[in-house]
LOLUM-62407 format. One record per residue: z, y negated, x of N, C-alpha, C, O in turn; residue number from 1; residue in one letter. Coordinates in nm, 3 decimals. Each point is the difference from the previous one (the first is absolute). Layout:
N
<n_c3->Z&n_c2->Y&n_c1->X&ca_c3->Z&ca_c2->Y&ca_c1->X&c_c3->Z&c_c2->Y&c_c1->X&o_c3->Z&o_c2->Y&o_c1->X&seq->NUM&type->A> $
...
//
This chain:
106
<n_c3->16.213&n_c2->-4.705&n_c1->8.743&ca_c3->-0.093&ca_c2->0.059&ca_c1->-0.093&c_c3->-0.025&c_c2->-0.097&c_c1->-0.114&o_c3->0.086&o_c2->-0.076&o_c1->-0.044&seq->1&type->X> $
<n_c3->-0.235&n_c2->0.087&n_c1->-0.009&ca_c3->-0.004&ca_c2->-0.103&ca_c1->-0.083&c_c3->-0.020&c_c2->0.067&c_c1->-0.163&o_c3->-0.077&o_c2->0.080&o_c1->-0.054&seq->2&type->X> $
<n_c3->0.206&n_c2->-0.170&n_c1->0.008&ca_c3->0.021&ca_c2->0.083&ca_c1->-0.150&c_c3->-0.062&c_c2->-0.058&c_c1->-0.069&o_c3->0.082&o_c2->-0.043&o_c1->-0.081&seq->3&type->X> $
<n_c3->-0.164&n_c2->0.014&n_c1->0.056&ca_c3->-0.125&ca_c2->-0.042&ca_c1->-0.059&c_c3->-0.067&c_c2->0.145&c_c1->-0.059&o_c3->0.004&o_c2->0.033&o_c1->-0.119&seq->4&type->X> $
<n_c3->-0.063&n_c2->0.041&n_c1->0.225&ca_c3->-0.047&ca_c2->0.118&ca_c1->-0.017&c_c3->0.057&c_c2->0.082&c_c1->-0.062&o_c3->0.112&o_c2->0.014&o_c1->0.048&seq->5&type->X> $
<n_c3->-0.131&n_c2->0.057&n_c1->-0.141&ca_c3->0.080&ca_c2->0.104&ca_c1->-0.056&c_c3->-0.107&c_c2->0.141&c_c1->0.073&o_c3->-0.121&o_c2->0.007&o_c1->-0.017&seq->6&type->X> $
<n_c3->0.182&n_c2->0.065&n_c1->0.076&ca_c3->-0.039&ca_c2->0.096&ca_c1->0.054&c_c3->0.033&c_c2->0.172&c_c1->-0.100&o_c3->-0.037&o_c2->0.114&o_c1->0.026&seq->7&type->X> $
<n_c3->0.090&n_c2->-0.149&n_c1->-0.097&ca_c3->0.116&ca_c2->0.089&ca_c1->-0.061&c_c3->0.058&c_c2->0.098&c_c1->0.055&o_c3->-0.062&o_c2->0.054&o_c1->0.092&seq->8&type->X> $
<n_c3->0.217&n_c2->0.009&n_c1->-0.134&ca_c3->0.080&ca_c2->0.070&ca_c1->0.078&c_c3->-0.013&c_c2->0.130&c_c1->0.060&o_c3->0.078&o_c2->0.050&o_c1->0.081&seq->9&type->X> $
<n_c3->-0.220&n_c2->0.016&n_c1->-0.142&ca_c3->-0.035&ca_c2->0.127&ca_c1->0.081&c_c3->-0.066&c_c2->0.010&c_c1->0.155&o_c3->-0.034&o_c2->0.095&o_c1->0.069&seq->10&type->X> $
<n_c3->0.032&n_c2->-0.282&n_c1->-0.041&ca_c3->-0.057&ca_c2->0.012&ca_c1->0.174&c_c3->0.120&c_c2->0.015&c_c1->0.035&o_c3->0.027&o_c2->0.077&o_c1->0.093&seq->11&type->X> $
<n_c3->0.077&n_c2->-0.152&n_c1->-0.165&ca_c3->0.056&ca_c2->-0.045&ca_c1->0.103&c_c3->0.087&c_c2->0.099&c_c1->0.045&o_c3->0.029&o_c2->0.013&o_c1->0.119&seq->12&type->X> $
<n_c3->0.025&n_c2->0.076&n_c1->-0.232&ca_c3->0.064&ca_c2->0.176&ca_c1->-0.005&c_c3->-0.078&c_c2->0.065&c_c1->0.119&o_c3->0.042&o_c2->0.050&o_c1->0.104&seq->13&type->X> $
<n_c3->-0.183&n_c2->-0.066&n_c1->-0.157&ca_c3->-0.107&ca_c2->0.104&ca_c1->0.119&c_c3->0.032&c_c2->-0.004&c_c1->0.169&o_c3->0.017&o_c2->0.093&o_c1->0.079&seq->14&type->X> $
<n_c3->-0.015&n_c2->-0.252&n_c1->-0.057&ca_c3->0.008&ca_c2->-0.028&ca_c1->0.111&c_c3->0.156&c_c2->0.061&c_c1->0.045&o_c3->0.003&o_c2->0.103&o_c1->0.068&seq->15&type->X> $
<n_c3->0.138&n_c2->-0.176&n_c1->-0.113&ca_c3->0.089&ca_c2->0.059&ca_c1->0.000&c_c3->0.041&c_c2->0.144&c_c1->0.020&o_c3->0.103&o_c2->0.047&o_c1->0.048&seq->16&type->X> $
<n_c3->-0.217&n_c2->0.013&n_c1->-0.098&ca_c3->0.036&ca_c2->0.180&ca_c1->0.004&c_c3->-0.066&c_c2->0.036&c_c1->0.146&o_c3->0.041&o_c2->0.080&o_c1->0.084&seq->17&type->X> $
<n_c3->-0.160&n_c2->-0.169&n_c1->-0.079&ca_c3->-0.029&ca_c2->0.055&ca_c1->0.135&c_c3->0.021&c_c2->-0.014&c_c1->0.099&o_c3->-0.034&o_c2->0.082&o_c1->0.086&seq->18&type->X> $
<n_c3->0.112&n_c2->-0.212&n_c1->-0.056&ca_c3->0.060&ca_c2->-0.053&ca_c1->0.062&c_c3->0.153&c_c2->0.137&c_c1->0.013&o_c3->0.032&o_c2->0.060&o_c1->0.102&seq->19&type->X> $
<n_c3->0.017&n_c2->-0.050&n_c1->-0.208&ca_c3->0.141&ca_c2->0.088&ca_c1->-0.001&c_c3->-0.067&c_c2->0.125&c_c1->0.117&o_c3->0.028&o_c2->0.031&o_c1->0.116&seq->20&type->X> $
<n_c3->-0.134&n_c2->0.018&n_c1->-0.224&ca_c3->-0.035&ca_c2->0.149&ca_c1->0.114&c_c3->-0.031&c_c2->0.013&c_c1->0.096&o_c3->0.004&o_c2->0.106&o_c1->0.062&seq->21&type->X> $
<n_c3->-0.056&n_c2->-0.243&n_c1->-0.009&ca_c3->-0.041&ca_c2->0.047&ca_c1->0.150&c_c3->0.113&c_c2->-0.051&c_c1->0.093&o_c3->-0.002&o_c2->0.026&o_c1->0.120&seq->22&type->X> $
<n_c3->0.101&n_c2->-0.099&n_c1->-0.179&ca_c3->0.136&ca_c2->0.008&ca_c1->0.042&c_c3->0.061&c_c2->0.113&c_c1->0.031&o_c3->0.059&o_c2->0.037&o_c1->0.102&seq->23&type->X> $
<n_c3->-0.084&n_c2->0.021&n_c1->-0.217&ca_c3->0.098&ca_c2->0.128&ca_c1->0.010&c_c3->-0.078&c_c2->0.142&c_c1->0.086&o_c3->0.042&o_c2->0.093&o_c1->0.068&seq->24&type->X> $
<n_c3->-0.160&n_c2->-0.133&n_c1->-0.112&ca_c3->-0.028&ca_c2->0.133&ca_c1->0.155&c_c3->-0.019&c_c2->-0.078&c_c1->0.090&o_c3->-0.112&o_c2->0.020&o_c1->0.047&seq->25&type->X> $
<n_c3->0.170&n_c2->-0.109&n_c1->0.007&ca_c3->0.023&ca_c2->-0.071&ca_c1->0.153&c_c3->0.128&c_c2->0.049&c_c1->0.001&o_c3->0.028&o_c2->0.069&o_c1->0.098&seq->26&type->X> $
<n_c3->0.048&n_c2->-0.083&n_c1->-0.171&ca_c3->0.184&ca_c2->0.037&ca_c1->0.013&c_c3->-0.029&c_c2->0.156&c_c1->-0.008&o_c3->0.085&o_c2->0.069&o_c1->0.057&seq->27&type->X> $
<n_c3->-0.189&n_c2->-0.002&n_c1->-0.116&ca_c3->0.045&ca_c2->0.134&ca_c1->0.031&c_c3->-0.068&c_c2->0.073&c_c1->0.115&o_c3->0.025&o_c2->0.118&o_c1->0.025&seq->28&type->X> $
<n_c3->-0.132&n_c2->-0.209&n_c1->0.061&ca_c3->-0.032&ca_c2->0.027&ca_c1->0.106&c_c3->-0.154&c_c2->0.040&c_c1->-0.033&o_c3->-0.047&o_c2->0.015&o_c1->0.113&seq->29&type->X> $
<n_c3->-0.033&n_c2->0.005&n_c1->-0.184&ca_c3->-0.126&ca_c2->0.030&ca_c1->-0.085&c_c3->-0.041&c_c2->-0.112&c_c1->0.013&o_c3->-0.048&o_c2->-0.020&o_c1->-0.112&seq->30&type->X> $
<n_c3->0.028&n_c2->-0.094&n_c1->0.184&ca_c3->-0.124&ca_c2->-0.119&ca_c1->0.001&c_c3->-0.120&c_c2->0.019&c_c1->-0.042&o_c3->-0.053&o_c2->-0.078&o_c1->-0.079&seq->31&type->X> $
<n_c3->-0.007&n_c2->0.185&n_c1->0.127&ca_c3->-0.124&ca_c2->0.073&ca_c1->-0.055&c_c3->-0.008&c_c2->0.033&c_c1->-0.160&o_c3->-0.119&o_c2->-0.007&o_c1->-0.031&seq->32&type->X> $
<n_c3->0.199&n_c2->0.042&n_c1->-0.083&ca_c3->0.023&ca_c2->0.004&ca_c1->-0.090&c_c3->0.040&c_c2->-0.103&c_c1->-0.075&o_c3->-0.034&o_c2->-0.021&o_c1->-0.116&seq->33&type->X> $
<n_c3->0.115&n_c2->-0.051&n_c1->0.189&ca_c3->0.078&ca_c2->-0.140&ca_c1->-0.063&c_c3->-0.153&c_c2->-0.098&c_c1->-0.023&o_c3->-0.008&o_c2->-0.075&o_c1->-0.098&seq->34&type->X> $
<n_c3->-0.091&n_c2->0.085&n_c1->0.185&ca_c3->-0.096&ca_c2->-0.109&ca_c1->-0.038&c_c3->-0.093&c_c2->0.068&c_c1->-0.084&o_c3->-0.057&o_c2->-0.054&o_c1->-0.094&seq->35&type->X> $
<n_c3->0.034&n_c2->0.236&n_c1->0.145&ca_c3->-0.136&ca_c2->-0.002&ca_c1->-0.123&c_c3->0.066&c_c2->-0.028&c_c1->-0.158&o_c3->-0.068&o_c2->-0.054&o_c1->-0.087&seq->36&type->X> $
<n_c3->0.196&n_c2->0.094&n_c1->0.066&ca_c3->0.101&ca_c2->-0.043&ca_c1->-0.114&c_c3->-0.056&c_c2->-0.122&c_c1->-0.067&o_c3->-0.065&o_c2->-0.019&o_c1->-0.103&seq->37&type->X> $
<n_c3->0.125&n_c2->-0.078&n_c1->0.226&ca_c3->-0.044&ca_c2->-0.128&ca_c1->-0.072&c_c3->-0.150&c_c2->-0.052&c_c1->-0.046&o_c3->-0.036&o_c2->-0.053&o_c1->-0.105&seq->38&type->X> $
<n_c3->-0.016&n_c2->0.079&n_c1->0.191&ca_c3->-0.185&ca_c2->0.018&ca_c1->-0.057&c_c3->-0.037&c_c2->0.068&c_c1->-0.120&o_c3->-0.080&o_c2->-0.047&o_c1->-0.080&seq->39&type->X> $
<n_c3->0.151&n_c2->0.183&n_c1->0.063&ca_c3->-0.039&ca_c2->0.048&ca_c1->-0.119&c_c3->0.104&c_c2->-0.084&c_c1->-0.124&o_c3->-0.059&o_c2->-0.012&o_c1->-0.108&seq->40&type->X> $
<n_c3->0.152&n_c2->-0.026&n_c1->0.109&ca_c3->0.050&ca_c2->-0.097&ca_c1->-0.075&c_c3->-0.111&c_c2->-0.138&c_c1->-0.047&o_c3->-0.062&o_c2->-0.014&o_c1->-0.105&seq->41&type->X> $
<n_c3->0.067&n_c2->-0.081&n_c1->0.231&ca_c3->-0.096&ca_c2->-0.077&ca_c1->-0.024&c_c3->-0.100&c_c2->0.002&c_c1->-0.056&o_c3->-0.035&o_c2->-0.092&o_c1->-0.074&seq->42&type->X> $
<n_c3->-0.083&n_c2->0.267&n_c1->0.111&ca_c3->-0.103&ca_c2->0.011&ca_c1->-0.050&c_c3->0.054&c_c2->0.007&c_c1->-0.206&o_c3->-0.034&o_c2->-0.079&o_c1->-0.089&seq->43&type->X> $
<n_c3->0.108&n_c2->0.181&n_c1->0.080&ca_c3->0.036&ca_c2->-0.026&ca_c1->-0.143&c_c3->-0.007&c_c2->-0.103&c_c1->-0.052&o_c3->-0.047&o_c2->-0.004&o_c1->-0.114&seq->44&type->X> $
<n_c3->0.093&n_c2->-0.119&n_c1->0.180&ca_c3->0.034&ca_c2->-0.103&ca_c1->-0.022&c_c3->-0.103&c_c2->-0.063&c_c1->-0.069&o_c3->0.028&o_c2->-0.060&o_c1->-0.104&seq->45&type->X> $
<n_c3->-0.183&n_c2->0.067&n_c1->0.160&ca_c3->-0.135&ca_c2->-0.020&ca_c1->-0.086&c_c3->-0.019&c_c2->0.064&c_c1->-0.112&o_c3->-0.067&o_c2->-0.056&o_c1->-0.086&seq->46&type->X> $
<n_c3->0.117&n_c2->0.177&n_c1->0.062&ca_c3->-0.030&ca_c2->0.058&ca_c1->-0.111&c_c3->0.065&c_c2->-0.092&c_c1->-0.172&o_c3->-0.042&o_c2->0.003&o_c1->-0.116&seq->47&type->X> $
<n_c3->0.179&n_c2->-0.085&n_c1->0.194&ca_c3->0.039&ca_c2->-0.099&ca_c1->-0.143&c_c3->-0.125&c_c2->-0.067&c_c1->-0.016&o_c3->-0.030&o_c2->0.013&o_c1->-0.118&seq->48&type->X> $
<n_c3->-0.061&n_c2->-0.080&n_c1->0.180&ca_c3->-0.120&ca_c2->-0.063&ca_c1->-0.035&c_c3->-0.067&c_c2->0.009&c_c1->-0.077&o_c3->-0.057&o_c2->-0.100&o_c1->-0.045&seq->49&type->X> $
<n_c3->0.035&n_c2->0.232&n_c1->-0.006&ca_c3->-0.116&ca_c2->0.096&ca_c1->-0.032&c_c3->0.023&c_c2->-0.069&c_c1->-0.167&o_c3->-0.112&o_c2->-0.042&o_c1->-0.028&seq->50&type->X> $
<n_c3->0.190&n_c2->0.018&n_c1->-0.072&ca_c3->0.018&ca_c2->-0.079&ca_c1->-0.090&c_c3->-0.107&c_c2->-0.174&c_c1->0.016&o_c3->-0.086&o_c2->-0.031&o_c1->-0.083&seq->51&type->X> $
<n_c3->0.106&n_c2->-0.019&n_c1->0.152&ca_c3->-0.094&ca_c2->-0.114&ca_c1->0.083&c_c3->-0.130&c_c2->0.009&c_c1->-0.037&o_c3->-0.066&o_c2->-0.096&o_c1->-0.037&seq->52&type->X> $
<n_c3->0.021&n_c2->0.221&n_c1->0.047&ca_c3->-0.136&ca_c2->0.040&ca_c1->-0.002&c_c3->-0.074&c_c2->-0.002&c_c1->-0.161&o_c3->-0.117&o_c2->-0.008&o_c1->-0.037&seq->53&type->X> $
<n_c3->0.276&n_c2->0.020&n_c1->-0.052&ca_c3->-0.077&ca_c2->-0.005&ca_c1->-0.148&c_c3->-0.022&c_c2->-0.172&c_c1->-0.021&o_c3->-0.089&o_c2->-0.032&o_c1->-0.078&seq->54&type->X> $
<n_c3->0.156&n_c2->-0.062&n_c1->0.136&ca_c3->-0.031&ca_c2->-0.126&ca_c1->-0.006&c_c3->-0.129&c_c2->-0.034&c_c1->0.048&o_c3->-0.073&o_c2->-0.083&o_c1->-0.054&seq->55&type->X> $
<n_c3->0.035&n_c2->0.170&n_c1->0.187&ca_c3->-0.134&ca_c2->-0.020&ca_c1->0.047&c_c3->-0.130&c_c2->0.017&c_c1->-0.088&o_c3->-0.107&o_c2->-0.061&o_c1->-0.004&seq->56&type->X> $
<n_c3->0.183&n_c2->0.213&n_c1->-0.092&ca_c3->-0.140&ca_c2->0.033&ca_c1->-0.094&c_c3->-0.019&c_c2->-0.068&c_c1->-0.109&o_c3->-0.115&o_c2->-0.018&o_c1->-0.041&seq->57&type->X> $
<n_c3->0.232&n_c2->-0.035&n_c1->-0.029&ca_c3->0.006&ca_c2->-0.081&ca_c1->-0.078&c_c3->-0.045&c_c2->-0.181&c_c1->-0.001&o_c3->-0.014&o_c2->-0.086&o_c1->-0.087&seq->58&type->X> $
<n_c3->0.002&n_c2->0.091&n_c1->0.232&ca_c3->-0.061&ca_c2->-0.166&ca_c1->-0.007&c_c3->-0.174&c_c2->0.026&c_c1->0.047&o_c3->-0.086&o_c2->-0.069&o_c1->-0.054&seq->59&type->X> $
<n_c3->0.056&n_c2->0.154&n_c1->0.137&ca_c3->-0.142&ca_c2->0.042&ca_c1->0.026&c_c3->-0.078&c_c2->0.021&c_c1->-0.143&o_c3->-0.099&o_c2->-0.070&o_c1->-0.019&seq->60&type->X> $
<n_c3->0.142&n_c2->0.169&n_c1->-0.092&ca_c3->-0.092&ca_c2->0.082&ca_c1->-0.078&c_c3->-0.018&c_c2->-0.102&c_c1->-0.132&o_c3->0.012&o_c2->-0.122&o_c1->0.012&seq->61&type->X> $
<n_c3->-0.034&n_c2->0.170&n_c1->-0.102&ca_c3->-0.029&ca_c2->-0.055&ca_c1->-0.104&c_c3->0.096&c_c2->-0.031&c_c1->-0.069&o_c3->0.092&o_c2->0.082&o_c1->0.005&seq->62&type->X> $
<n_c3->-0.066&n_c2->-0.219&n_c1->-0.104&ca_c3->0.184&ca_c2->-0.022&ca_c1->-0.053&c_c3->-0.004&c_c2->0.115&c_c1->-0.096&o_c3->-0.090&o_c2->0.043&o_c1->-0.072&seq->63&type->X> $
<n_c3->0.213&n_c2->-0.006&n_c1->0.091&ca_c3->0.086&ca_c2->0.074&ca_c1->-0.103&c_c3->0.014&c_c2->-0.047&c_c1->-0.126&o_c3->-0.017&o_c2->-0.116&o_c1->-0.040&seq->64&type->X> $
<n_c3->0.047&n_c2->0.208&n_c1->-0.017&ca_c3->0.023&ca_c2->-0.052&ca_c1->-0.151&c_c3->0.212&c_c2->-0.034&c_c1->-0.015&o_c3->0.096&o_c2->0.032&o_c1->0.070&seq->65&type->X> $
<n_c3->-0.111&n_c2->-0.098&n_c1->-0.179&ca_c3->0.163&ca_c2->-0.007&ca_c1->0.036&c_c3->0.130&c_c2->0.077&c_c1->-0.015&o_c3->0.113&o_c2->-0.011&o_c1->0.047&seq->66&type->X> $
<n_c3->-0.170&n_c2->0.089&n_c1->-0.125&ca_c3->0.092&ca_c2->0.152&ca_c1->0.037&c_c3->-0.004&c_c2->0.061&c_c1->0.138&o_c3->0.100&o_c2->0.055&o_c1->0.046&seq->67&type->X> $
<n_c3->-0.187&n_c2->-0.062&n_c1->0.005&ca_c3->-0.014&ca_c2->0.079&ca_c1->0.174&c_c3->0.076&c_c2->-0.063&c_c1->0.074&o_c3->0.063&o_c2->0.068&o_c1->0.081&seq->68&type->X> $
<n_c3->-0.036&n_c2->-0.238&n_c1->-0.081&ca_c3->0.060&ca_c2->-0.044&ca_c1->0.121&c_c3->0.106&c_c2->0.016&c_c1->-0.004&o_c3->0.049&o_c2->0.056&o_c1->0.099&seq->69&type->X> $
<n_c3->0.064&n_c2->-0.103&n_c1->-0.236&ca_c3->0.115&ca_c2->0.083&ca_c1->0.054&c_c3->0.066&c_c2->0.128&c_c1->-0.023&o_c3->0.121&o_c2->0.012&o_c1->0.017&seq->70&type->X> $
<n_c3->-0.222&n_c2->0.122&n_c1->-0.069&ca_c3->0.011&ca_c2->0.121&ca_c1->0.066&c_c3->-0.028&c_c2->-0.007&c_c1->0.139&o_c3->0.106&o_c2->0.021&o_c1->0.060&seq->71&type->X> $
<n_c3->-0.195&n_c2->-0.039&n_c1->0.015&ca_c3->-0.018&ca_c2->0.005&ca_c1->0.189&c_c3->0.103&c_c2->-0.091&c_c1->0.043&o_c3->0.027&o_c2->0.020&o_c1->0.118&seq->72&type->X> $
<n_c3->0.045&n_c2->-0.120&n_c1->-0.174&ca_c3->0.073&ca_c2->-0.066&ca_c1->0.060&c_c3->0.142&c_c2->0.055&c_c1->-0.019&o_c3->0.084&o_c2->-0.037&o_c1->0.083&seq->73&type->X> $
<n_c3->-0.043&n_c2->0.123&n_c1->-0.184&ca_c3->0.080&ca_c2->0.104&ca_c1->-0.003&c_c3->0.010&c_c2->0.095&c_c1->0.140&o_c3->0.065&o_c2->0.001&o_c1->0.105&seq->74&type->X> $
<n_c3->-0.167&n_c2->0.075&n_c1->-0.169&ca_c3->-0.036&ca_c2->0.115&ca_c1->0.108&c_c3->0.029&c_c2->-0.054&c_c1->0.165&o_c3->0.077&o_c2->0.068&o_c1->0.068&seq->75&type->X> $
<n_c3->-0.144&n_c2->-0.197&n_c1->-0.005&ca_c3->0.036&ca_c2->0.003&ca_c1->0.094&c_c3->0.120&c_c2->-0.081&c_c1->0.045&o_c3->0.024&o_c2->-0.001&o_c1->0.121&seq->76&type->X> $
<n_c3->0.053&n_c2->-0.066&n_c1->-0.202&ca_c3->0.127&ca_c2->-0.022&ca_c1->0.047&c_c3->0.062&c_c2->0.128&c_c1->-0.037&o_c3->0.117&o_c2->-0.039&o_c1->-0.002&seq->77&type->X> $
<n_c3->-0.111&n_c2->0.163&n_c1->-0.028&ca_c3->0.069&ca_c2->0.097&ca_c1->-0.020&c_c3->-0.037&c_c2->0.111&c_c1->0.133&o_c3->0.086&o_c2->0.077&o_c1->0.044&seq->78&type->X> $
<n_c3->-0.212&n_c2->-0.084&n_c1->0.004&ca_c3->-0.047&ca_c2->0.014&ca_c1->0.095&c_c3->0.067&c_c2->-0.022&c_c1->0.107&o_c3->0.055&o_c2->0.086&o_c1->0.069&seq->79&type->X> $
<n_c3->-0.057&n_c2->-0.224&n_c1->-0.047&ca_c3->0.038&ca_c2->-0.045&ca_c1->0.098&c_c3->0.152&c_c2->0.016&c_c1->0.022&o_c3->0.032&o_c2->0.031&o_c1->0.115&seq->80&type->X> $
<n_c3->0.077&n_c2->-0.050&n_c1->-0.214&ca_c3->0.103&ca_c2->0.041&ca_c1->-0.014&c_c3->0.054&c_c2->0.110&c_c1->0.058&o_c3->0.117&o_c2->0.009&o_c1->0.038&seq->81&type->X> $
<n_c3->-0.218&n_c2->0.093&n_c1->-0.028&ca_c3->0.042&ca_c2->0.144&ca_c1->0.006&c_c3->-0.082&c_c2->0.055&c_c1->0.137&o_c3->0.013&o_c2->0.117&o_c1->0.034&seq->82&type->X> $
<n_c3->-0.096&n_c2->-0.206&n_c1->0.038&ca_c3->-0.039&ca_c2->0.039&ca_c1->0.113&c_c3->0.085&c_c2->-0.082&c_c1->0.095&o_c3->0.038&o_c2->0.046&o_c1->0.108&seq->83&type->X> $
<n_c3->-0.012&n_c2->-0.155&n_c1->-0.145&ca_c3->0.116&ca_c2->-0.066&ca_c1->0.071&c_c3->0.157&c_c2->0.082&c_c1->0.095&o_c3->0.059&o_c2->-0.042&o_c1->0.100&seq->84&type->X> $
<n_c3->-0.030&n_c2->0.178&n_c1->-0.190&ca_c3->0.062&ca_c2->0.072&ca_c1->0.075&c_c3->-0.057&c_c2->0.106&c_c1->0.067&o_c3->0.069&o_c2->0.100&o_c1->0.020&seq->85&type->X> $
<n_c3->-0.212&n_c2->-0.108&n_c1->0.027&ca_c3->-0.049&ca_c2->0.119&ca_c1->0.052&c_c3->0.081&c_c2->-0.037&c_c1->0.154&o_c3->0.087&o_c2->0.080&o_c1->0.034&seq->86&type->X> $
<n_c3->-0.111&n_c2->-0.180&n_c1->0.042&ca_c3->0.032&ca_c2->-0.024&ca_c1->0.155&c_c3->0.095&c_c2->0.083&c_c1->0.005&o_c3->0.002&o_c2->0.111&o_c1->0.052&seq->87&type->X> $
<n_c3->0.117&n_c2->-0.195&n_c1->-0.135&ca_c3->0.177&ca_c2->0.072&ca_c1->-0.025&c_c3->-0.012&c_c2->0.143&c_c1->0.000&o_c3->0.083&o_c2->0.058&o_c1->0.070&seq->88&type->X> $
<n_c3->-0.181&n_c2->0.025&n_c1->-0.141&ca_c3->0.035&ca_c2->0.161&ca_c1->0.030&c_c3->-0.119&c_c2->0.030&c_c1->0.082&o_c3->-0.038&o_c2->0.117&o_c1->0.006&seq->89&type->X> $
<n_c3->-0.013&n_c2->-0.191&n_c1->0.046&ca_c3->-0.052&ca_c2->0.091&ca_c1->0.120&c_c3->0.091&c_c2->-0.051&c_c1->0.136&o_c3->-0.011&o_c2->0.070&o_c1->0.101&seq->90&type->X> $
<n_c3->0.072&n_c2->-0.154&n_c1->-0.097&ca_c3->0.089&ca_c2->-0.018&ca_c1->0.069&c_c3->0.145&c_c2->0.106&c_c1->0.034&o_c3->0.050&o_c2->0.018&o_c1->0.111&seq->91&type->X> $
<n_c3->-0.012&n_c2->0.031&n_c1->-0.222&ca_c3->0.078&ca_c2->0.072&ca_c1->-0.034&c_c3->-0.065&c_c2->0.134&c_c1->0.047&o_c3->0.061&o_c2->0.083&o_c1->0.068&seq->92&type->X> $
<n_c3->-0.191&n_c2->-0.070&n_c1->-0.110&ca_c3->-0.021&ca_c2->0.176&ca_c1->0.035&c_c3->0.005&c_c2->-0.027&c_c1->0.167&o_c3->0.025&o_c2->0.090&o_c1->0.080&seq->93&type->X> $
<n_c3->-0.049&n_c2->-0.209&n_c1->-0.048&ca_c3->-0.026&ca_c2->-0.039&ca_c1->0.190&c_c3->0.142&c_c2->0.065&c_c1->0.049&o_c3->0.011&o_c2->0.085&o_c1->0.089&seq->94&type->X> $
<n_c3->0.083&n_c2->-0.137&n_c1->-0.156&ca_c3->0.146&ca_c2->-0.012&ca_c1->0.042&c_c3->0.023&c_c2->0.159&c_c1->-0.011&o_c3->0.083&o_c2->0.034&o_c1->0.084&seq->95&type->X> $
<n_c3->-0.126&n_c2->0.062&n_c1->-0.153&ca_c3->0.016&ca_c2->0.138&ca_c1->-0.004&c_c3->-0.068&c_c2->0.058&c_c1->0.112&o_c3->0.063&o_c2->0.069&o_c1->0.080&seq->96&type->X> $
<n_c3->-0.188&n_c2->-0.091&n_c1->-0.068&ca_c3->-0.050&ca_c2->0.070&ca_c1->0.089&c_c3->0.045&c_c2->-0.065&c_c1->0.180&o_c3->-0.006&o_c2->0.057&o_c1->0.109&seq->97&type->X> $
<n_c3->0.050&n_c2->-0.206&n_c1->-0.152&ca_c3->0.062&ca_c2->-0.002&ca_c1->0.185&c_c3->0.133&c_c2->0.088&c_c1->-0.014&o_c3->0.029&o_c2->0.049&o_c1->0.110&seq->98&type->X> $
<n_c3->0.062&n_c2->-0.014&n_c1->-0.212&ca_c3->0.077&ca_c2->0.005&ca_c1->0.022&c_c3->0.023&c_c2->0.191&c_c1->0.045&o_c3->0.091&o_c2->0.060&o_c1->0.057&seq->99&type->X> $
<n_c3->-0.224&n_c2->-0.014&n_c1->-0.118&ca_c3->-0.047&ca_c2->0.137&ca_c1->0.048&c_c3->0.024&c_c2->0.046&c_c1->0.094&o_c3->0.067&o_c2->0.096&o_c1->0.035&seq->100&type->X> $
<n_c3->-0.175&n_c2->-0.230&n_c1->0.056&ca_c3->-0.052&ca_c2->0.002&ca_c1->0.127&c_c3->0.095&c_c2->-0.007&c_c1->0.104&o_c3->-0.015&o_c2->0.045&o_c1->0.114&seq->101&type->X> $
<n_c3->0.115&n_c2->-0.106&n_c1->-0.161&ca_c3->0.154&ca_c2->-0.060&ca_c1->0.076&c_c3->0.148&c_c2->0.109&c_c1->0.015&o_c3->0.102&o_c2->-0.009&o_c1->0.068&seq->102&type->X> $
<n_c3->-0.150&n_c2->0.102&n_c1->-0.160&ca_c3->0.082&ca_c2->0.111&ca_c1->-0.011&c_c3->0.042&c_c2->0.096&c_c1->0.130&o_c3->-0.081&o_c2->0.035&o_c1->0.086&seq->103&type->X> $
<n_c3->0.226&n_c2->0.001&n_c1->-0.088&ca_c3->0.015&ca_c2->0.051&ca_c1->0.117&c_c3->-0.042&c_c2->0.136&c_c1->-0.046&o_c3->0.036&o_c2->0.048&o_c1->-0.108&seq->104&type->X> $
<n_c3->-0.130&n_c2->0.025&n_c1->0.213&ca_c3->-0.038&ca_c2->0.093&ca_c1->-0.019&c_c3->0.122&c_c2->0.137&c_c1->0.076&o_c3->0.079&o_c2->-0.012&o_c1->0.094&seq->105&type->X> $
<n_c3->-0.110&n_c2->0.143&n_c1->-0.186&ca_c3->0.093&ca_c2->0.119&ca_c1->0.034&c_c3->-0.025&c_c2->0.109&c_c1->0.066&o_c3->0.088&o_c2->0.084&o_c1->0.016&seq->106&type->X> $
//
């Protein structure tokens, strides 16, 4: 891998988690669950982006004045900060509901 790139640590968590869950509904016999898991992980995974997008509006529109840039540059590293653990709990609600599904029934 080339460390050059800074990717920052919420792919690399993202990937990791989805990777974990579709592990684990393979070990619990749910393959079918273990992958839509990881997809809906991954898909989260775009949603850290969504911070990205104020850089987009901010170089397209008209310049800011200099109070605005680093309020938005606040906002979306705080943003981003905090969507960064979305994968991690939707991963987690994954791990509840295989573990539902996996239950010996009575």
């Amino acid at each position: 891998m080339n460390t050059n790139i800074n990717t920052g640590a919420g792919f690399e968590v993202a990937l990791l988690a989805a990777g974990a869950i579709f592990a684990y509904g393979v070990w619990m016999g749910r393959r079918d669950l273990g992958f839509r898991a990881a997809l809906g992980v991954l898909g989260s995974m775009l949603w850290s982006l969504l911070p990205a997008g104020l850089w987009f509006l901010m170089a397209s529109g008209r310049p800011l004045s200099g109070g605005m840039l680093p309020l938005l540059m606040g906002v979306g590293w705080v943003l981003s900060f905090a969507l960064s653990f979305l994968p991690v709990w939707v991963a987690v609600n994954w791990l509840e509901v295989i573990r539902w599904e996996t239950r010996p029934r009575e």
